[in-house]
C-alpha positions as CSV (number, residue, x, y, z in Angstrom):
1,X,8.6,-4.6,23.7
2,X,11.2,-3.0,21.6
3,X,9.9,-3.6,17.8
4,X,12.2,-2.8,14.9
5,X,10.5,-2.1,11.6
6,X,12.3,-2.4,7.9
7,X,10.8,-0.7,5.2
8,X,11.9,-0.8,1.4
9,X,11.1,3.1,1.6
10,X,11.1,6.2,4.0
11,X,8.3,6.6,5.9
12,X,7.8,10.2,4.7
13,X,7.7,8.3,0.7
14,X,4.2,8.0,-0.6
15,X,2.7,4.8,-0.5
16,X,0.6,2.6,1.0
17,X,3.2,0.7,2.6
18,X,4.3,3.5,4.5
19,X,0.8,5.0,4.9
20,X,0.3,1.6,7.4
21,X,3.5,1.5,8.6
22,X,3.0,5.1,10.2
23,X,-0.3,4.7,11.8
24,X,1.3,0.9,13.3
25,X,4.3,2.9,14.9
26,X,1.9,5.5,16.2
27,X,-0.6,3.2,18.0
28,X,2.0,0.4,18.8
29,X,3.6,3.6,20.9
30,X,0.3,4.6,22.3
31,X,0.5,0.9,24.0
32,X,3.6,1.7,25.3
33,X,5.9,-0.4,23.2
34,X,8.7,1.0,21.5
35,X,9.4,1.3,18.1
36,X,12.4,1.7,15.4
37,X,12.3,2.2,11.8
38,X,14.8,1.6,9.3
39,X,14.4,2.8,6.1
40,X,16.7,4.4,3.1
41,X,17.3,7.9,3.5
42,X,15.0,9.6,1.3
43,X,16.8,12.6,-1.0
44,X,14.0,14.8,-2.1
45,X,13.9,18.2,-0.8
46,X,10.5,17.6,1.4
47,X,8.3,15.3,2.5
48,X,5.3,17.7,3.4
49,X,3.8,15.8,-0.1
50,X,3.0,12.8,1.6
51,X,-0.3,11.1,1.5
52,X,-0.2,9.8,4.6
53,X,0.6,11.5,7.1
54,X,-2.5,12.1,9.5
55,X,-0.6,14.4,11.9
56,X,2.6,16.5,12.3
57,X,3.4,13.1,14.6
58,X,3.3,10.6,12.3
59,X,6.1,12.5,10.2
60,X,9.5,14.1,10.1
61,X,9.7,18.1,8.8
62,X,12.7,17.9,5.7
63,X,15.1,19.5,8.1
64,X,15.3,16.5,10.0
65,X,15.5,14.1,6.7
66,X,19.0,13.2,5.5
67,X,20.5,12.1,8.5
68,X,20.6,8.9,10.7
69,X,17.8,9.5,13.4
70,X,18.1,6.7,15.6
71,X,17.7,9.0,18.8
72,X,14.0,10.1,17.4
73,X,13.1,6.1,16.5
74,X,14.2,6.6,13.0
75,X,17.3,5.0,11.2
76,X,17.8,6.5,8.1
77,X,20.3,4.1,6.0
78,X,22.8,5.5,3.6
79,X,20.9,5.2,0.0
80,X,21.1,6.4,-4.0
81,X,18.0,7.8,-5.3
82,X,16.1,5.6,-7.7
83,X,13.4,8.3,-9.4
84,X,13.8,11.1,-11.4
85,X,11.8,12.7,-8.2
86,X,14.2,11.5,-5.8
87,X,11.3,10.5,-3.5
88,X,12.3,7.1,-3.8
89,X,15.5,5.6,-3.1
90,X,17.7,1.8,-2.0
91,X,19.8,1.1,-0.1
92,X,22.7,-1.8,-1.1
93,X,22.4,-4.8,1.4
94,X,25.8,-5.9,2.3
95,X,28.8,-5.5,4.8
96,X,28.7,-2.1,5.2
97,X,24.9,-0.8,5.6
98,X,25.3,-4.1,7.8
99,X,27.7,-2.0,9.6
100,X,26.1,1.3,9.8
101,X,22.9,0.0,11.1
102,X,24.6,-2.2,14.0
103,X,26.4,1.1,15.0
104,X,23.1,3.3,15.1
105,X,21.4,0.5,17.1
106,X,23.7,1.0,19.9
107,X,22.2,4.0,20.8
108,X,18.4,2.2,21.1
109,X,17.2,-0.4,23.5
110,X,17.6,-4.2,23.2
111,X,15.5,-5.5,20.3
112,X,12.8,-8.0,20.9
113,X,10.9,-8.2,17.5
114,X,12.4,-7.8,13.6
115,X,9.2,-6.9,11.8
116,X,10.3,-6.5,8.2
117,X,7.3,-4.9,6.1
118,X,10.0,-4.8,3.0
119,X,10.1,-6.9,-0.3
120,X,13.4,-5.8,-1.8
121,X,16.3,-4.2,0.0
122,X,14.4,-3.7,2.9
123,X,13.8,-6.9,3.4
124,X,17.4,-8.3,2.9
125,X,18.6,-5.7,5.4
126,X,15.6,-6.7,8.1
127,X,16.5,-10.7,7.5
128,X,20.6,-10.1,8.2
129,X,19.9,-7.7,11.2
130,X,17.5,-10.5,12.7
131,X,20.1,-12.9,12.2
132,X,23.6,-11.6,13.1
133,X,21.8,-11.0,16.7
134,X,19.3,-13.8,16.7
135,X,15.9,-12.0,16.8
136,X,12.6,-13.4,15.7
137,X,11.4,-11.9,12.8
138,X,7.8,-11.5,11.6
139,X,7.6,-10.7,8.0
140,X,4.4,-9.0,6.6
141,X,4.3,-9.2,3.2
142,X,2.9,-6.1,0.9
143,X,3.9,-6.8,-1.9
144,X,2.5,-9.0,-5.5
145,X,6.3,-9.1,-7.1
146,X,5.0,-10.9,-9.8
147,X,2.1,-9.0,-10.8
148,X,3.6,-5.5,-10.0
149,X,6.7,-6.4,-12.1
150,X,5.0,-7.5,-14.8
151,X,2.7,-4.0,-14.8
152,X,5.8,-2.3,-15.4
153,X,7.9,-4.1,-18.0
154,X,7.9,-7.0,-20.6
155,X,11.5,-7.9,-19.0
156,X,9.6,-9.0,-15.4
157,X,10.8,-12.9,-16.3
158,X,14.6,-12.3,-16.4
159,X,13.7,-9.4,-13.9
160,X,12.7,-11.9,-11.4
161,X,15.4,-14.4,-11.9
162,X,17.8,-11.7,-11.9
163,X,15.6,-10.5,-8.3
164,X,16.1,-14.5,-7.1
165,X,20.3,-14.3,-7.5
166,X,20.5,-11.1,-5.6
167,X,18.0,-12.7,-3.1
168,X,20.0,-15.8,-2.4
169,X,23.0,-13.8,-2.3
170,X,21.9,-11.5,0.4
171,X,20.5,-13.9,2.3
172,X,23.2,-16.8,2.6
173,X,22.4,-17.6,6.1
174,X,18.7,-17.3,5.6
175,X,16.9,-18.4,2.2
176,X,20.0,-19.2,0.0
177,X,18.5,-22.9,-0.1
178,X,14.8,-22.0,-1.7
179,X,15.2,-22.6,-5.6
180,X,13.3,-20.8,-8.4
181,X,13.3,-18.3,-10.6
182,X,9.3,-16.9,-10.3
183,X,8.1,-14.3,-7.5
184,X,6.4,-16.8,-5.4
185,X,9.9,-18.3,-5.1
186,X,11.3,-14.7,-3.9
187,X,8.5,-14.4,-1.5
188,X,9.3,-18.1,-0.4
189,X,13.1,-16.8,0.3
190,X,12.3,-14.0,2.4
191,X,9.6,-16.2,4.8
192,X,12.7,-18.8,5.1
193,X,13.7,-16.6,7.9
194,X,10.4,-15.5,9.6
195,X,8.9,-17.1,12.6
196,X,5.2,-15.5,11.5
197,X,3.8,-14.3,8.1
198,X,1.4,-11.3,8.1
199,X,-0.7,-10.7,4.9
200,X,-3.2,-7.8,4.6
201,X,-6.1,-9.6,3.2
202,X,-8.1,-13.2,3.5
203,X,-7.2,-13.6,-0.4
204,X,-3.4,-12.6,-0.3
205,X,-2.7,-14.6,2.8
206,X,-4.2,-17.9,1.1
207,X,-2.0,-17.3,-2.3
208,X,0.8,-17.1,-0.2
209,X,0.2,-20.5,1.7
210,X,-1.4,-22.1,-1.5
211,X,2.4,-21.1,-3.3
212,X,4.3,-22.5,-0.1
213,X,5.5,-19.2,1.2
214,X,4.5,-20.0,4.5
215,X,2.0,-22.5,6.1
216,X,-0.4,-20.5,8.0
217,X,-0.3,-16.8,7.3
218,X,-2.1,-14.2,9.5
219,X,-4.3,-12.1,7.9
220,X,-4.0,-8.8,9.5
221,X,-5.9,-5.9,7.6
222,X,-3.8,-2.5,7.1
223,X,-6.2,-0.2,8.8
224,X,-7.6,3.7,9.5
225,X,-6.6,6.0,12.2
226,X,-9.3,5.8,14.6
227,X,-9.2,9.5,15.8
228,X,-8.9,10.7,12.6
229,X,-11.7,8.6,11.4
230,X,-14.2,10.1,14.0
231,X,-13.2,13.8,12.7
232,X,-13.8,13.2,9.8
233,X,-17.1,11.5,9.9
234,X,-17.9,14.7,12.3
235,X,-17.3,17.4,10.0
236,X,-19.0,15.3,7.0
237,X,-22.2,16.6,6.3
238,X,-25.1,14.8,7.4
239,X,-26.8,14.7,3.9
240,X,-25.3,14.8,0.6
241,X,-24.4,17.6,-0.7
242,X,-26.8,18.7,-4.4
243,X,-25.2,17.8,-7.5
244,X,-23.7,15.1,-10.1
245,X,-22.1,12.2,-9.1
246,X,-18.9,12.7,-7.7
247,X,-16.1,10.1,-8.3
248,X,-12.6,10.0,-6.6
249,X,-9.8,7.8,-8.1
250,X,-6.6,8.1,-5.4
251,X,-3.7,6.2,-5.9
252,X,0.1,6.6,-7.4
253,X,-0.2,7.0,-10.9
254,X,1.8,4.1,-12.6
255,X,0.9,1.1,-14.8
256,X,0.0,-1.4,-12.5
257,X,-2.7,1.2,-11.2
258,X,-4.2,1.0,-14.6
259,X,-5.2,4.7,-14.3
260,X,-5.2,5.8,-18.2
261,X,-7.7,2.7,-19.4
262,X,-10.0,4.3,-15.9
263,X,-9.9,7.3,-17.5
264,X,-10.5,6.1,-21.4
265,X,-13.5,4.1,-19.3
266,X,-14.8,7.2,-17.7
267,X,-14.6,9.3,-21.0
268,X,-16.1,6.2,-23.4
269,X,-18.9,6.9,-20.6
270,X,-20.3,9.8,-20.9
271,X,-21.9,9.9,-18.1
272,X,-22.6,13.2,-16.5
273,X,-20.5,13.5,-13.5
274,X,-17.3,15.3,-11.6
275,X,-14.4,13.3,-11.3
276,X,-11.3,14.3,-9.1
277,X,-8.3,12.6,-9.1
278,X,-5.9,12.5,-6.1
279,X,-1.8,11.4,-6.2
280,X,1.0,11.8,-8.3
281,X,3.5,9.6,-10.6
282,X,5.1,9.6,-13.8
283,X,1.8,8.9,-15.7
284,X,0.0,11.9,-14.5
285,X,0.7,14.2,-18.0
286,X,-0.8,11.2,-20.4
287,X,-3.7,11.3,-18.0
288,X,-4.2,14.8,-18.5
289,X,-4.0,14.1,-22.0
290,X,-6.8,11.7,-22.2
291,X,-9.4,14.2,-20.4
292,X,-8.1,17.4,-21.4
293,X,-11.1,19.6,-22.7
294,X,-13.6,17.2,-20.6
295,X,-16.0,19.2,-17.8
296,X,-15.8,18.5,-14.4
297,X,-12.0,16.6,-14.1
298,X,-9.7,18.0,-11.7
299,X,-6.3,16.7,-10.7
300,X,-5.1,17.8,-7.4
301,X,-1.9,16.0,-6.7
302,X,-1.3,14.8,-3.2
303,X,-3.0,15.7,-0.7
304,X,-2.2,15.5,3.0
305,X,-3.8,12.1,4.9
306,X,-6.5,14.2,6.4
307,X,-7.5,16.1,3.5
308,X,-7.8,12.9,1.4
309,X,-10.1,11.0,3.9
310,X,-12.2,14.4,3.5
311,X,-12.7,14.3,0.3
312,X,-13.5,10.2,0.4
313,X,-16.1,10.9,2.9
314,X,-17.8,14.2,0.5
315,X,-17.7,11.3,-2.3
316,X,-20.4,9.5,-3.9
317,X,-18.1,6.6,-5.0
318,X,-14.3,5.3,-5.0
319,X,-13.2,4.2,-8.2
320,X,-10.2,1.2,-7.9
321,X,-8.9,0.4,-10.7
322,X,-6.1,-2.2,-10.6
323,X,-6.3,-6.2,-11.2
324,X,-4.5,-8.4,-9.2
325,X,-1.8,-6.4,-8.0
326,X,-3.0,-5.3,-4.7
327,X,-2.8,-7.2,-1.7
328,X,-5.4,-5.6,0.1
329,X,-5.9,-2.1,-1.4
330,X,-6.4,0.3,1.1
331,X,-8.5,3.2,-0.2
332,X,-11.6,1.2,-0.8
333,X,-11.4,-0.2,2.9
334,X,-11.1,4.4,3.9
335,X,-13.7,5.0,1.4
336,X,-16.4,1.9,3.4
337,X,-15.3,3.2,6.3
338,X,-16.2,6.4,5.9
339,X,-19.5,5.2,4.4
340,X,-18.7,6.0,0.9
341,X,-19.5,2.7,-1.8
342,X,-16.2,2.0,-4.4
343,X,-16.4,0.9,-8.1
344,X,-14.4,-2.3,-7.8
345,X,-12.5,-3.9,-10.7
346,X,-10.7,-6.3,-8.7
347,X,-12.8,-9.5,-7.5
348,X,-10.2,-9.9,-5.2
349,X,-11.0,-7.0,-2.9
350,X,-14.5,-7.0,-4.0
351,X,-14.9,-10.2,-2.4
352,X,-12.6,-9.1,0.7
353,X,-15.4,-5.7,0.9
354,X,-18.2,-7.9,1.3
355,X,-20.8,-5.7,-0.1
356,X,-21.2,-1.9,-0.5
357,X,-20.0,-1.8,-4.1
358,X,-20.3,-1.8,-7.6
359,X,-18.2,-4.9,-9.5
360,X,-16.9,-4.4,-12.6
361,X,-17.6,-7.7,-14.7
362,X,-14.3,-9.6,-16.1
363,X,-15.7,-9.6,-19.2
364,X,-12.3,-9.9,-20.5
365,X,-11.6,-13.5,-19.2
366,X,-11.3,-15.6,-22.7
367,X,-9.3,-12.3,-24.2
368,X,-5.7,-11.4,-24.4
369,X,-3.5,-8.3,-24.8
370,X,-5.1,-5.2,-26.4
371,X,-8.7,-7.2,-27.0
372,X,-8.9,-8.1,-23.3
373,X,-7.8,-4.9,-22.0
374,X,-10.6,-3.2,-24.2
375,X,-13.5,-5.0,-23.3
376,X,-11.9,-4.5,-19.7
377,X,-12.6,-0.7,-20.6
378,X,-15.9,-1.0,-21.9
379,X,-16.5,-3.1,-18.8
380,X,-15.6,-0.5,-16.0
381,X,-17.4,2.5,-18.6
382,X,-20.6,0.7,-18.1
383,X,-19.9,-0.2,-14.4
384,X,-19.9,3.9,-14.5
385,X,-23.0,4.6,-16.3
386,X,-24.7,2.1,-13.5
387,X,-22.9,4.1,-10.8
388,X,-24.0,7.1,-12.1
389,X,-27.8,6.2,-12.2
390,X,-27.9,4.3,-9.0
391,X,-26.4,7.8,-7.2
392,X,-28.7,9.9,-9.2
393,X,-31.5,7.9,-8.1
394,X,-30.2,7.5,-4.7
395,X,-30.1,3.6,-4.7
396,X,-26.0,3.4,-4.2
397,X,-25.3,0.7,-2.3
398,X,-24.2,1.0,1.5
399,X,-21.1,0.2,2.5
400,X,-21.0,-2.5,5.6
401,X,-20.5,-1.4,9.1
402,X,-18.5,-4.6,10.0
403,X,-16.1,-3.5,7.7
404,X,-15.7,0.2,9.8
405,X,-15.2,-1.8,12.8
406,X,-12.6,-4.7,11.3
407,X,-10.9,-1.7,10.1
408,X,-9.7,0.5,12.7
409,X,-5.8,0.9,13.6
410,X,-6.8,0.0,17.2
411,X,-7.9,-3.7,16.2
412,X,-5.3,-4.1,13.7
413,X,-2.4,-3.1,16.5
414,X,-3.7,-5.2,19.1
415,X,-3.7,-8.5,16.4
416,X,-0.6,-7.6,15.6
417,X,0.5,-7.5,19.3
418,X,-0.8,-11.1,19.9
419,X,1.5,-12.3,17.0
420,X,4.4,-10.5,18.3
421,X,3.5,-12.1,21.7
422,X,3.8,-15.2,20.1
423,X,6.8,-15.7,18.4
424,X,8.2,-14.4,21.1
C-alpha cells in the first residue's frame, strides 16, 4: 500500500503528534508499505531539537528542510511561520497549496490510503487531496480542540466559531453540511469525510462517539519503538541507583500542560527530592522563576528521543500534569513501559494506565477559577509527599506489564494495517 500521511506540523517539530507519526512511517515501511508525508515546511534553522526522533532515520538533517521532498517520502507544503521560534508553522488550504501538492504527487506512486493525523490545516488539506482523487481517508484524531483552546485563551468560544467558518469553507465538498459552533462540531466536520476514525485511547475514542463525531471509533494506542525500547531497558541498571526521589516532568511547556501550578505543587511540598524537567516552550523562564534558588531542579531543554527514554527509565516517577486535554498522553505510557510509575492528575489516563501510579485526587470538583485551581495544587503537592515516602521506603507501585506489551509500535502498526485493509 501507498499511505499518505497529513500532518498539521513537520515531522522534525516537537510534539507528540509527530513523535507517533515518525515511529508509524518507520515501521509501516519495515512492512514493506509505502509512505508519504505532507506537512508545512518548517522555517527554523534546525531540527536536531526534536524530542522524538529515535534515530538519524526517523528524521531529516536542516540541509534537507525547506524544500519539497517528495522523492525522499516527504512533501513539504509552502507555509508562514506561526511562533516566535519559527518551529511551528501553517500552511493556507486553498487552490493553490491544492495545486502544489497535486504537482509533487506526480512524482510518487498511486495512493491507496489518505491518513490525515491533522486537526487544523492539515486536516483541511488531507480531506481535499482525498477528495479531488477519490481516496479513502482514515482520520486519527489527536487532538481536544475544545479543551486545548480554552488552555490558551479566554477568546476559545468565538475562537471556535471562528475555527467552524473556516472549517466549512475549506471543506465544501466534505463537511460544509455539519452545523455548530463548539469543537465537537469541528471534530464532527472533519470525520464527515473519513471512512474510519482512529483515537489514541479507550476514553477519547468514546467522547468522540458519545459527541457524534463518528459511530464506532478505533482505539489505537500511539506507541514506543520496540528496538529502542529493548536498548534502553538494557543499559538501565538493574537496581536503583542510591539517592532521593527522582521526578521527571517532560512535556512542551505551555498552559494547557499546566507546568507552573506542578511546580508551585512541588515547591508547596517540600519534599526532599531531585526534579529534572525536560522540553521547551514559551513558559519555560516563569518556570525558572518559581524554583529559582530551590536544590536539586534542573531544566535541560530537549533532549533527543533516546536520551529522554533514558532518563524515564533512571526515574523514580513521571509526573503528568495536565487535565483533560490529552487524548492519550504519551509519556506516562514510555515511563510504564520502561517500568517507571507516573504521578497522574488526569483520571482519564489514570484509568486508561490501569495501575502503576499515584492519582492525584480532584479535590477541586465543587470549585471554580483560582479556588479550584489551588486546591488542585495542594492536591498534586500532597500526591508528592506520598510519592516521595512510598519511593523512599521502596513501596512505589509497579507499573503493569500488559501495558509494555499493548504498547509497542509493532502492535500499534499492525492494528492500524487491519483498518487500512478495511476501508479499503
Amino acid at each position: 500500500m501507498h499511505i499518505v500521511f497529513f500532518g498539521d506540523q513537520h515531522l522534525d517539530s516537537l510534539g507528540g503528534a509527530q513523535v507517533s507519526m515518525r515511529l508509524q512511517r518507520e515501521y509501516l515501511e519495515r512492512a514493506g508499505h509505502t509512505v508519504t508525508v505532507v506537512a508545512p515546511r518548517m522555517h527554523a534553522s534546525t531540527g536536531s531539537a526534536t524530542q522524538g526522533r529515535s534515530s538519524a532515520t526517523q528524521g531529516r538533517s536542516s540541509a534537507t528542510q525547506g524544500r519539497s521532498s517528495a522523492t525522499q517520502g516527504f512533501v513539504d507544503l509552502p507555509s508562514m511561520p506561526i511562533t516566535l521560534d519559527r518551529e511551528y508553522s501553517m500552511s493556507w488550504p486553498g487552490r493553490a497549496t491544492d495545486r502544489f501538492l497535486d504537482r509533487a504527487m506526480t512524482r510518487r506512486p498511486p495512493v491507496d490510503v489518505v491518513h490525515v493525523q491533522a486537526d487544523f490545516w492539515g486536516a483541511f488539506i488531507g480531506h481535499r487531496y482525498a477528495q479531488r482523487h477519490g481516496i479513502p481517508v482514515v482520520h486519527t484524531m489527536h487532538n481536544r480542540v475544545d479543551v486545548g483552546l480554552a488552555a490558551m485563551t479566554p477568546l476559545h468560544r468565538p475562537a471556535l466559531a471562528a475555527l467552524n467558518v473556516w472549517r466549512r469553507r475549506a471543506l465544501r465538498a466534505v463537511g460544509e453540511s455539519v452545523a455548530g459552533s463548539d469543537g465537537w462540531a469541528f471534530l464532527r466536520g472533519l470525520a464527515a469525510g473519513a471512512a474510519a476514525v482512529t483515537a489514541p485511547s479507550t476514553h477519547f475514542a468514546r467522547r468522540l462517539e458519545k459527541h457524534g463525531v463518528f459511530p464506532d471509533v478505533d482505539v489505537i494506542w500511539n506507541g514506543i519503538d520496540d528496538d529502542l525500547r529493548e536498548a534502553t531497558l538494557a543499559a538501565a541498571p538493574a537496581e536503583r541507583a542510591a539517592g532521593r526521589p527522582r521526578f521527571v516532568w517532560l512535556g512542551r511547556m505551555s498552559p494547557e500542560k499546566r507546568l507552573l501550578p506542578f511546580l508551585e505543587a512541588f515547591v508547596a511540598s517540600g519534599v526532599d527530592a531531585e526534579l529534572e524537567i525536560i522540553g521547551g516552550g514559551g513558559q519555560r523562564a516563569a518556570a525558572e522563576r518559581i524554583v529559582r534558588g530551590l536544590d536539586g531542579v534542573g531544566f535541560v531543554g530537549r533532549l533527543p528521543y533516546s536520551e529522554t527514554l533514558r532518563r524515564l527509565a533512571a526515574a523514580d516517577a513521571l509526573v503528568q500534569t495536565s487535565i483533560g486535554f490529552e487524548t492519550q498522553g504519551m509519556t506516562p505510557f514510555e515511563a510504564a513501559t520502561l517500568g517507571t510509575p507516573s504521578i497522574i492528575s488526569d483520571p482519564d489516563i489514570a484509568a486508561e494506565l490501569g495501575g502503576g501510579l499515584w492519582a492525584v485526587p480532584d479535590a477541586a470538583a465543587a470549585a471554580t477559577g483560582r479556588a479550584r485551581e489551588a486546591e488542585r495544587v495542594a492536591a498534586l503537592a500532597e500526591t508528592f509527599r506520598r510519592a516521595a515516602s512510598d519511593i523512599a521506603a521502596g513501596t512505589a507501585p509497579t507499573p503493569r506489564p500488559e501495558v509494555a506489551e499493548a504498547f509497542r509500535q509493532s502492535s500499534r502498526t499492525a492494528a492500524m494495517i487491519g483498518v487500512y485493509e478495511r476501508v479499503l
